[in-house]
C-alpha positions in Angstrom: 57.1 -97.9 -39.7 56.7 -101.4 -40.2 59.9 -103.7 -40.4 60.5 -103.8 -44.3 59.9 -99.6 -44.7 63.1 -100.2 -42.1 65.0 -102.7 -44.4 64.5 -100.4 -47.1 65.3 -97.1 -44.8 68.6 -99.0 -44.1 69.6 -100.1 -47.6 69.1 -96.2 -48.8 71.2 -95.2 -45.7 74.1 -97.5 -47.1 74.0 -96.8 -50.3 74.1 -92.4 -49.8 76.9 -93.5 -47.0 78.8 -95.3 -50.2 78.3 -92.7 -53.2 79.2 -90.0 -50.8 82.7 -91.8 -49.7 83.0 -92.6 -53.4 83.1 -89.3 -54.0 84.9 -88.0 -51.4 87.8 -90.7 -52.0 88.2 -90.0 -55.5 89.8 -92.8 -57.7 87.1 -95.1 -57.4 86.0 -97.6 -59.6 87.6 -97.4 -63.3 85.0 -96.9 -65.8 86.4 -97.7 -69.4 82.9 -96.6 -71.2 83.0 -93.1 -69.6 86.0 -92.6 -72.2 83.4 -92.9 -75.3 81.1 -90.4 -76.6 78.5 -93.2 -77.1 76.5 -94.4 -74.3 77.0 -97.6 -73.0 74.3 -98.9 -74.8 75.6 -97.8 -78.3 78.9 -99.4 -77.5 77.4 -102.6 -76.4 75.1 -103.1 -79.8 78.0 -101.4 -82.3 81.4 -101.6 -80.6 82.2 -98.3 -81.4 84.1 -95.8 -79.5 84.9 -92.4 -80.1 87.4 -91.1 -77.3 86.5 -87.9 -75.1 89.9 -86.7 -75.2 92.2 -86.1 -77.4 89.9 -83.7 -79.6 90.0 -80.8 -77.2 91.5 -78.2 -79.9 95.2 -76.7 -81.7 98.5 -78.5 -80.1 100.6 -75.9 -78.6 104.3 -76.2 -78.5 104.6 -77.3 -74.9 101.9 -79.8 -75.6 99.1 -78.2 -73.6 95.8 -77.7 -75.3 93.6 -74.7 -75.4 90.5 -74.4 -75.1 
């Protein structure tokens, strides 16, 4: 292989190495646009934002939610 399919091999390598411990660790990177229904795109043109949560179904008297 020549020496930039090696540069490239090794910038790959990194990046699996850091989505796996990203996923492994947990916690990560907070990611306030993961909370909308729109994609990030939507939200960037119309500033809109409907929340993910929060709409599940009927309240229950301890406070849980069923689903």
């Amino acid at each position: 292989m020549s020496k930039s399919m090696w540069i490239l091999a090794a910038i790959f390598a990194v990046m699996a190495i850091a989505l796996i411990y990203q996923s492994e660790v947990g916690g990560g990177v907070d990611r306030p646009w993961a909370e909308c229904k729109e994609s990030l795109v939507q939200q960037i043109f119309s500033g809109d934002c409907t929340p993910r949560t929060g709409l599940g179904g009927p309240r229950l008297e301890d406070g849980a939610t069923s689903n």
